[in-house]
LUMKOLLO-430031 format. One record per residue: residue number from 1; residue in three letters; x, y, z of N, C-alpha, C in turn. Coordinates in steps of 0.05 Angstrom, whole numbers, plus 5000, padded with zeros to 4 digits. Layout:
% LUMKOLLO-430031
[site NUM; Ala; [X; Y; Z]; [X; Y; Z]; [X; Y; Z]]
...
This chain:
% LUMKOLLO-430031
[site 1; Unk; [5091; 5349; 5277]; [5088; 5322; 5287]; [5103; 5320; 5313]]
[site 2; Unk; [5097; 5300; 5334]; [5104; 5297; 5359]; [5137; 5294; 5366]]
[site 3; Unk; [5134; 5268; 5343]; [5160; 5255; 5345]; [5183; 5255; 5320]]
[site 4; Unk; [5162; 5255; 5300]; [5183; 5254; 5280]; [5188; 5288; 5273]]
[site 5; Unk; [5202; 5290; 5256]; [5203; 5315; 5246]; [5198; 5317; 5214]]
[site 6; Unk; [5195; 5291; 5193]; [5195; 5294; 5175]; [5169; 5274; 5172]]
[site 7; Unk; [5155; 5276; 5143]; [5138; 5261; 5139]; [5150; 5230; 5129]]
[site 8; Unk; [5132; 5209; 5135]; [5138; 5178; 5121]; [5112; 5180; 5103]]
[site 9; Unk; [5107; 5199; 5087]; [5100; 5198; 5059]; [5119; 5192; 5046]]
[site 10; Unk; [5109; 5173; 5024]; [5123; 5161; 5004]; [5153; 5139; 5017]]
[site 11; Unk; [5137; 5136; 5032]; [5152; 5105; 5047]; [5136; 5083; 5055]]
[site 12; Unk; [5150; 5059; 5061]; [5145; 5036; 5063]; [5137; 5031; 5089]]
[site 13; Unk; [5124; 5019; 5107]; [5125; 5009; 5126]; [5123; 4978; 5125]]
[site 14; Unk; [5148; 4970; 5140]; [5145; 4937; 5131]; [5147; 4922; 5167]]
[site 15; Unk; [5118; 4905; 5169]; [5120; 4905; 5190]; [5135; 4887; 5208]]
[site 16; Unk; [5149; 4892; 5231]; [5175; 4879; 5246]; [5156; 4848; 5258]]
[site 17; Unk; [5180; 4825; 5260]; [5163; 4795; 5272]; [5151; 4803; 5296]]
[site 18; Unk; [5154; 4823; 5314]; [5149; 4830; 5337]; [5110; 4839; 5333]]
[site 19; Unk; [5102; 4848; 5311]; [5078; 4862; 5303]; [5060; 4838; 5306]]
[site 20; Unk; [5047; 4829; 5320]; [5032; 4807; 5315]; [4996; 4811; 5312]]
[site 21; Unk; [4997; 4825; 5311]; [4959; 4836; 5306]; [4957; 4817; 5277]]
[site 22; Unk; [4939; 4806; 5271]; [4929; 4781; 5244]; [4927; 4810; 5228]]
[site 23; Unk; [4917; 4832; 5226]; [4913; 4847; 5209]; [4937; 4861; 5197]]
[site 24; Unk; [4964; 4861; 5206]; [4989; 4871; 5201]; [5006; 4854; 5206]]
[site 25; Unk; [5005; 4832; 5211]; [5033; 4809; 5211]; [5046; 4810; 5187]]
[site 26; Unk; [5068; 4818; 5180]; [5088; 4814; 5151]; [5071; 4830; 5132]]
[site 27; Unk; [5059; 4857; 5134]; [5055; 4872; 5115]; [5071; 4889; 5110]]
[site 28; Unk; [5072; 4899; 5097]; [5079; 4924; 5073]; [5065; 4942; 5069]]
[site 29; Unk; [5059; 4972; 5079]; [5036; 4986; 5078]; [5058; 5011; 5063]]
[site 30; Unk; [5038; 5025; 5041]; [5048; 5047; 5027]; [5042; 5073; 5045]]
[site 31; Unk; [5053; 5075; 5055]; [5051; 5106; 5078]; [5037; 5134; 5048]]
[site 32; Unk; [5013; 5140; 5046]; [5006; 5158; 5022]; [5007; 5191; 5028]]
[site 33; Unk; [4990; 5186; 5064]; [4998; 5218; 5074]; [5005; 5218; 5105]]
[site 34; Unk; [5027; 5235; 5113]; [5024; 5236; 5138]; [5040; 5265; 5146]]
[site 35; Unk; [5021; 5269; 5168]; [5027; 5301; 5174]; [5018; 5299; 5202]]
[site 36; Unk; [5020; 5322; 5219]; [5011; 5331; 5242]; [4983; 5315; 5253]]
[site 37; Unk; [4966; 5307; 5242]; [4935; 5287; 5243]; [4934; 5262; 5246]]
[site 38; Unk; [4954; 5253; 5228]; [4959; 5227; 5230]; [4970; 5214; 5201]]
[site 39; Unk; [4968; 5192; 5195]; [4968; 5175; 5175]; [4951; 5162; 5159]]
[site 40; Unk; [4959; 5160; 5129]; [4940; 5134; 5115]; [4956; 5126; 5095]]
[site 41; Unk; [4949; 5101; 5091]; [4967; 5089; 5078]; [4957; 5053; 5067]]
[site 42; Unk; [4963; 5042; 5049]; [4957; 5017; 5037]; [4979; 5000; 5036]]
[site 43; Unk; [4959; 4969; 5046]; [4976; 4951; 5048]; [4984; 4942; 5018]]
[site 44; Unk; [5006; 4934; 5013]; [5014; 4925; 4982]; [5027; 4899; 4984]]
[site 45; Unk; [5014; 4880; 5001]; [5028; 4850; 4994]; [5006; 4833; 5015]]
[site 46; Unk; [4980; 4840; 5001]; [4960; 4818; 5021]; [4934; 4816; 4999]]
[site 47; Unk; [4944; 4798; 4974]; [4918; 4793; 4972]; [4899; 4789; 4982]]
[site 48; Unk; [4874; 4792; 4966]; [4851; 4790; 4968]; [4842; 4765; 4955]]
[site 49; Unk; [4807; 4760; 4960]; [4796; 4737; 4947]; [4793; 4748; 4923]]
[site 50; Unk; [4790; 4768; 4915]; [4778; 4785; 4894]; [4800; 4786; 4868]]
[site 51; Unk; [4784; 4784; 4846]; [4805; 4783; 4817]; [4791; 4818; 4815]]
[site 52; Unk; [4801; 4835; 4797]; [4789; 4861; 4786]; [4781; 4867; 4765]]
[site 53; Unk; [4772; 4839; 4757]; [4746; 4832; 4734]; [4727; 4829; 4752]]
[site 54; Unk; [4723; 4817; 4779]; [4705; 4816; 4795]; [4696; 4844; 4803]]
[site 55; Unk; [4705; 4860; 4821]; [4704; 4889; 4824]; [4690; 4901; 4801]]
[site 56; Unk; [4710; 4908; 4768]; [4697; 4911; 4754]; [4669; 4908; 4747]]
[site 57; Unk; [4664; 4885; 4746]; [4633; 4869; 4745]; [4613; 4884; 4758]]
[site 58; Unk; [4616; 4883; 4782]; [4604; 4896; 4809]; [4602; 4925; 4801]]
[site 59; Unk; [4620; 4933; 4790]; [4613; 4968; 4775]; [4603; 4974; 4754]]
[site 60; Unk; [4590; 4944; 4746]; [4586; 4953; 4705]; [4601; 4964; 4696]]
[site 61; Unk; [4630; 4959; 4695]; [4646; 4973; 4686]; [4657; 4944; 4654]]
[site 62; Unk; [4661; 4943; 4634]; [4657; 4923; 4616]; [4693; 4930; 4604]]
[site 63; Unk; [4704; 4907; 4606]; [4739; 4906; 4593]; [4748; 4891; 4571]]
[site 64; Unk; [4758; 4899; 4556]; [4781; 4889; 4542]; [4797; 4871; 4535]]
[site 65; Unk; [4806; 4878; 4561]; [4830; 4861; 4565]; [4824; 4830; 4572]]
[site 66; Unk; [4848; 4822; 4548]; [4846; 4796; 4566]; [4866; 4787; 4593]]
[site 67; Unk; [4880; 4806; 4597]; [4891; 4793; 4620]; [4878; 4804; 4649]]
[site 68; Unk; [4874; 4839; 4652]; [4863; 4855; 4672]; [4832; 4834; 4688]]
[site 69; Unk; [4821; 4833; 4682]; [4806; 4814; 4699]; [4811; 4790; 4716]]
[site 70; Unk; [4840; 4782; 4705]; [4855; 4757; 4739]; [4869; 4778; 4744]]
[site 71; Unk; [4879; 4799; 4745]; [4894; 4814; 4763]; [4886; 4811; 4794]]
[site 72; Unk; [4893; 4800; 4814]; [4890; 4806; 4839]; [4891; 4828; 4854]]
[site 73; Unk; [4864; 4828; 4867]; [4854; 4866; 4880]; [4873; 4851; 4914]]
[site 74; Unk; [4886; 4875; 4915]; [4900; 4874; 4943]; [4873; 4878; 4970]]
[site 75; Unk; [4889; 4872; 4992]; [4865; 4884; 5017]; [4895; 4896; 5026]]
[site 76; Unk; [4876; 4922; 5015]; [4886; 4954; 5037]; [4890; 4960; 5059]]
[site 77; Unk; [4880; 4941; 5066]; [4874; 4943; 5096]; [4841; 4949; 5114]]
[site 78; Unk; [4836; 4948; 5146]; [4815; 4954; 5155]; [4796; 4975; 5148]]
[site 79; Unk; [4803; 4991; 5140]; [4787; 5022; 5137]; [4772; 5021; 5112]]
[site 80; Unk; [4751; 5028; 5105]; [4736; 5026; 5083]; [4742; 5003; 5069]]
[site 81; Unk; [4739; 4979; 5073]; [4745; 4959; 5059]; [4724; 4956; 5034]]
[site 82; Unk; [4708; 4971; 5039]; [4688; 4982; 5006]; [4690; 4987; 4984]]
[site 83; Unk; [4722; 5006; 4990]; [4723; 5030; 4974]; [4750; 5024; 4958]]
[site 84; Unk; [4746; 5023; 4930]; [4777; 5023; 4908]; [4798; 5036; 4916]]
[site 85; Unk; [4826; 5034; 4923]; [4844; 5062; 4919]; [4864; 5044; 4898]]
[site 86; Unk; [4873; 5056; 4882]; [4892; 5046; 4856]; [4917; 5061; 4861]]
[site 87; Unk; [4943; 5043; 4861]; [4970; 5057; 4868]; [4973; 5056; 4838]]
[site 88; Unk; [4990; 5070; 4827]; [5000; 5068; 4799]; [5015; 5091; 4791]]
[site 89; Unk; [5028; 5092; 4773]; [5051; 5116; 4764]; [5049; 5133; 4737]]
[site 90; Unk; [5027; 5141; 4731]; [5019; 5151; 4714]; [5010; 5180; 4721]]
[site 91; Unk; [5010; 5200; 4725]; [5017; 5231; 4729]; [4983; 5246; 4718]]
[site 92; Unk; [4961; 5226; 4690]; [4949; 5249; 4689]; [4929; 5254; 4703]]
[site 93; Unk; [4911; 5275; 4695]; [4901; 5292; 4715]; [4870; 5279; 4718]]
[site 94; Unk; [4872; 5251; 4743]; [4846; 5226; 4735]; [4836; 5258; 4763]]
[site 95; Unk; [4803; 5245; 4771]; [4784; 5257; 4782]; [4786; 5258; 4811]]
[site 96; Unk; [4815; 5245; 4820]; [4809; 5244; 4854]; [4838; 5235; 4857]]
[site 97; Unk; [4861; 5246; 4850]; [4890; 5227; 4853]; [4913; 5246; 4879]]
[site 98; Unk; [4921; 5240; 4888]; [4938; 5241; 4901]; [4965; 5241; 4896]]
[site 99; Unk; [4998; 5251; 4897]; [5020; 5241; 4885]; [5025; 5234; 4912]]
[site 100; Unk; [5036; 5201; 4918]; [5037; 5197; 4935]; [5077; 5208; 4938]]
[site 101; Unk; [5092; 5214; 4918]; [5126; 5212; 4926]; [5129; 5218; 4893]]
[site 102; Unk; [5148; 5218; 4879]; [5164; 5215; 4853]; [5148; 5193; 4836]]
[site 103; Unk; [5140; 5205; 4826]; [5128; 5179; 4801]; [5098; 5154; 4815]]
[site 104; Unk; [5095; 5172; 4842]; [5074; 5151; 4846]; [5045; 5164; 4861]]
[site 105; Unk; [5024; 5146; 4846]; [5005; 5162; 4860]; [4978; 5142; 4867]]
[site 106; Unk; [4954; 5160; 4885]; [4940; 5143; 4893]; [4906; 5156; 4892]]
[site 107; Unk; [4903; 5147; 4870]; [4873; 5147; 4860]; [4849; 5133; 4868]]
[site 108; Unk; [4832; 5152; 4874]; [4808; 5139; 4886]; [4783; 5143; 4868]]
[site 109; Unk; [4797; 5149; 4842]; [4757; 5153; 4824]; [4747; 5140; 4803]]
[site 110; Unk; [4734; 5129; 4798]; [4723; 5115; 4777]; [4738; 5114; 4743]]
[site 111; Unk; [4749; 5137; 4743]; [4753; 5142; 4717]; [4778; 5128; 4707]]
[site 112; Unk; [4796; 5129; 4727]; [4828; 5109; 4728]; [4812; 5079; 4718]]
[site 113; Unk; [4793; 5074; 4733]; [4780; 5028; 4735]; [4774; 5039; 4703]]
[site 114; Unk; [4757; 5061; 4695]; [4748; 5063; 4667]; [4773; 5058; 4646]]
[site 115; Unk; [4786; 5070; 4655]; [4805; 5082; 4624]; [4824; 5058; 4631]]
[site 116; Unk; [4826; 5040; 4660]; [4841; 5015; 4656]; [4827; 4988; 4640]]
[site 117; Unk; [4799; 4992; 4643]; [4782; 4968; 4631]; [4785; 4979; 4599]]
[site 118; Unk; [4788; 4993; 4583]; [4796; 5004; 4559]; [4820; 5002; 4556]]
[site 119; Unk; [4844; 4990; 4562]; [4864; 4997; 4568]; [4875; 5021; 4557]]
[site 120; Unk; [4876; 5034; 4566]; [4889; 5065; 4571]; [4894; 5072; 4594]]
[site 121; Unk; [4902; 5064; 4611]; [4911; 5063; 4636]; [4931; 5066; 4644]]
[site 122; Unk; [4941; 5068; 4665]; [4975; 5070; 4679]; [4983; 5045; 4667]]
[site 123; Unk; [5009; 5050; 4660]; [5019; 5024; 4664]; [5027; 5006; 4674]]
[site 124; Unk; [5033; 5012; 4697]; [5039; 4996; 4725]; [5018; 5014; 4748]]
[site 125; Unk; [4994; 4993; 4762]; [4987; 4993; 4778]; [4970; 4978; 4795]]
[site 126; Unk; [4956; 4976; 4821]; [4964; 4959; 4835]; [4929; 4969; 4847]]
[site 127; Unk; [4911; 4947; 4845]; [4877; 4965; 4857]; [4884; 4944; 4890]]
[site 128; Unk; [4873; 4961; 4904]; [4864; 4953; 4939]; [4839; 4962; 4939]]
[site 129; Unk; [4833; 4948; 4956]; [4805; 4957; 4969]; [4808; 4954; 5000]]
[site 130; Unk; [4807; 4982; 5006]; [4813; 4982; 5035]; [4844; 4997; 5046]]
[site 131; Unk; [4832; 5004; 5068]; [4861; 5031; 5071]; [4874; 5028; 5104]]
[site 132; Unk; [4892; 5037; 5097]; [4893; 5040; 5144]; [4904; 5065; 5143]]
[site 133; Unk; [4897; 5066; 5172]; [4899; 5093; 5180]; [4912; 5098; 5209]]
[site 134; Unk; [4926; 5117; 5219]; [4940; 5123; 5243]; [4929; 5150; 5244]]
[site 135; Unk; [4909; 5145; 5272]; [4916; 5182; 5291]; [4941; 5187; 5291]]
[site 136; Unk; [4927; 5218; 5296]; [4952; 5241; 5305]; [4973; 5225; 5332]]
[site 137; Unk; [5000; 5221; 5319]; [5017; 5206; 5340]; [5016; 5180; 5342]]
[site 138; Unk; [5001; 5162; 5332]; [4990; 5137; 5322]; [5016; 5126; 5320]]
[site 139; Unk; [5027; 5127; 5294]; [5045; 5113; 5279]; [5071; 5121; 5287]]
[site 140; Unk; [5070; 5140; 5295]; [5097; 5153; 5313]; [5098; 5139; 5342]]
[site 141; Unk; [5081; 5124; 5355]; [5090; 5111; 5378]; [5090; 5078; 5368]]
[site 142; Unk; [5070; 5075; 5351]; [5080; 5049; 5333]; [5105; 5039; 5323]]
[site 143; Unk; [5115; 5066; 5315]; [5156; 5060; 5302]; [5170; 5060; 5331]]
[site 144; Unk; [5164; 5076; 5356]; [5180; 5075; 5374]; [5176; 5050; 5387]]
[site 145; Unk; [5163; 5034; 5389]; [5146; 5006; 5405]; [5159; 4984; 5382]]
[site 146; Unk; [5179; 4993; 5360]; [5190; 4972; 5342]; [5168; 4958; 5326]]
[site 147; Unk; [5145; 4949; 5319]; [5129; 4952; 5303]; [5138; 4951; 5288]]
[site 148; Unk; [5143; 4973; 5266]; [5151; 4974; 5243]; [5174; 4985; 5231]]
[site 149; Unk; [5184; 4984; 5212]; [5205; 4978; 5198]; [5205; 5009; 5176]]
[site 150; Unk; [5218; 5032; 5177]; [5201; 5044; 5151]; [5231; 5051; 5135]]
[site 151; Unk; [5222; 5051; 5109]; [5237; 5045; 5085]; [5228; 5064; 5056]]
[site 152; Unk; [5248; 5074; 5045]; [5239; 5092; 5027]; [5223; 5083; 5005]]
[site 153; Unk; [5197; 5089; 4992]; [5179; 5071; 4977]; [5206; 5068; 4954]]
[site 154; Unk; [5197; 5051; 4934]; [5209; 5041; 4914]; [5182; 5025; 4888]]
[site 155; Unk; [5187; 5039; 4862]; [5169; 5033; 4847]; [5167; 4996; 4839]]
[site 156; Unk; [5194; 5001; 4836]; [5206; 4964; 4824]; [5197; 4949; 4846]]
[site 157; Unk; [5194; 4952; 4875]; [5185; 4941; 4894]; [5152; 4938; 4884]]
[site 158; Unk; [5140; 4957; 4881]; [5110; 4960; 4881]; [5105; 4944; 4854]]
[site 159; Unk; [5109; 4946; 4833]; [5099; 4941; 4810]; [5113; 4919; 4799]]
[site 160; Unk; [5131; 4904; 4808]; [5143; 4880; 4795]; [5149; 4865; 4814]]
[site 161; Unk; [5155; 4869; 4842]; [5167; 4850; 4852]; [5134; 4828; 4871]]
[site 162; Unk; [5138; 4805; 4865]; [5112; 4795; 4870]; [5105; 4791; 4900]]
[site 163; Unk; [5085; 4792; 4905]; [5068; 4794; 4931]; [5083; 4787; 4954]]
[site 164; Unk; [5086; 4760; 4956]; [5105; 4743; 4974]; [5127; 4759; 4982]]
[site 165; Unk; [5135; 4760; 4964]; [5167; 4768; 4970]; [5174; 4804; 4976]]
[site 166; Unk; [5150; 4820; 4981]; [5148; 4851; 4989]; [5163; 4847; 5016]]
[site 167; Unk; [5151; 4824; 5035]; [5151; 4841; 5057]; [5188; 4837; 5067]]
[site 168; Unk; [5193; 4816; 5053]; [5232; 4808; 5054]; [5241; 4828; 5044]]
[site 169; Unk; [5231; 4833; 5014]; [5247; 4849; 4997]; [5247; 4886; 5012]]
[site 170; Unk; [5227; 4889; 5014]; [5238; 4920; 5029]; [5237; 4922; 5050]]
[site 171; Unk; [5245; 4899; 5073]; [5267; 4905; 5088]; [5295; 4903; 5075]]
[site 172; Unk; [5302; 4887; 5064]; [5321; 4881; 5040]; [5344; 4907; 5037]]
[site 173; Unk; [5328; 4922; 5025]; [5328; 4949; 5011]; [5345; 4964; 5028]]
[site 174; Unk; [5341; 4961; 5056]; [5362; 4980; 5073]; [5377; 4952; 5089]]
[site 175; Unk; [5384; 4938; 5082]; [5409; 4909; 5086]; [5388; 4902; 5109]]
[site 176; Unk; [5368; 4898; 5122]; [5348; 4881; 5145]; [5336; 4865; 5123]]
[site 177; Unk; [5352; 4838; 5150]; [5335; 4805; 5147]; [5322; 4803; 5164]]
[site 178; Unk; [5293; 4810; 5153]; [5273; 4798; 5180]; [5269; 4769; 5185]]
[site 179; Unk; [5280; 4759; 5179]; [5290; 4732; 5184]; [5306; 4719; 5201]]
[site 180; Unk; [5326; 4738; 5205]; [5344; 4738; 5224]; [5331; 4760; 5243]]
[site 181; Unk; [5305; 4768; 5254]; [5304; 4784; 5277]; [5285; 4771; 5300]]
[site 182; Unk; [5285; 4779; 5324]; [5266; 4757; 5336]; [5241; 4784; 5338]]
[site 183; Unk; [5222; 4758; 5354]; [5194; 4766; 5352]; [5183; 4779; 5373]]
[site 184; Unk; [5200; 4794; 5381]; [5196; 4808; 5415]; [5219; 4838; 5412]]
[site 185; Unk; [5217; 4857; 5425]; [5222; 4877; 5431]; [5232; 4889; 5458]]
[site 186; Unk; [5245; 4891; 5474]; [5251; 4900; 5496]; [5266; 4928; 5495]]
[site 187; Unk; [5265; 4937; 5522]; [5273; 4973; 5525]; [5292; 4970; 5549]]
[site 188; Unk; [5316; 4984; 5551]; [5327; 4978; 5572]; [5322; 5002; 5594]]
């Protein structure tokens, strides 16, 4: 990589007041891979209109549960806004998963929405629809331009702590009040 030397897999990007694009103002994106090419990664604190009984529906996929159908489907962000990816912490061996860090991973195949509408599923996890993505050097001149904020992922962040309160809480996590920061950037 250009600039960094290490990967921000399995970290947070939480974005600084200075970020003002409508599509990343006060997100939280799960950094899933990044290497020499670039980045991808999911936002985790922007609902959607979508419950994942609705989704479900749309897949003939038929549930159980009574609660999984108001679960709120996140927006992942710009990039395939089509397409399921499921964060969750469950290790077995589904048809398309990824380990995104320690205990967390990011599945993209049918069989995870299946075996969750049955409940047999992860137990903590979290459906998006929709992903973002950084070219090679992308997100590496993004962190230098103050943008964003990056922070070591955290599960209790992802799976319990509620929507609202992501993009406070992991800045939080390394003592930053983005509250106390202003909304501009300068270089001397």
């Amino acid at each position: 990589m250009s600039e960094l030397s290490t990967s921000l897999a399995h970290h947070l990007l939480v974005a600084l007041p200075s970020l003002t694009d409508p599509t990343f103002a006060r997100t939280v994106a799960l950094i899933c891979q990044h290497d020499e090419n670039g980045a991808m990664g999911v936002l985790v604190n922007q609902p959607s209109e979508y419950t994942l009984g609705e989704v479900l529906a749309q897949m003939d996929i038929t549930t159980t549960s009574d609660t999984l159908p108001g679960q709120i489907v996140l927006n992942g962000g710009p990039v395939h806004p089509e397409r399921g990816f499921v964060i969750h912490d469950d290790a077995r061996n589904w048809d398309s998963s990824l380990a995104v860090g320690e205990g967390v991973f990011l599945t993209t195949s049918r069989d995870i929405l299946e075996a969750m509408a049955r409940g047999e599923g992860p137990r903590n996890a979290l459906v998006t629809l929709g992903c973002a993505g950084w070219s090679e050097g992308q997100l590496e001149s993004e962190l230098a331009e103050n943008s964003w904020l990056a922070v070591p992922a955290d599960a209790e962040l992802l799976f319990s702590t509620p929507f609202e309160q992501r993009w406070q809480g992991a800045a939080a996590r390394i003592g930053v009040d983005l509250f106390r920061l202003t909304d501009y950037s300068g270089h001397v």
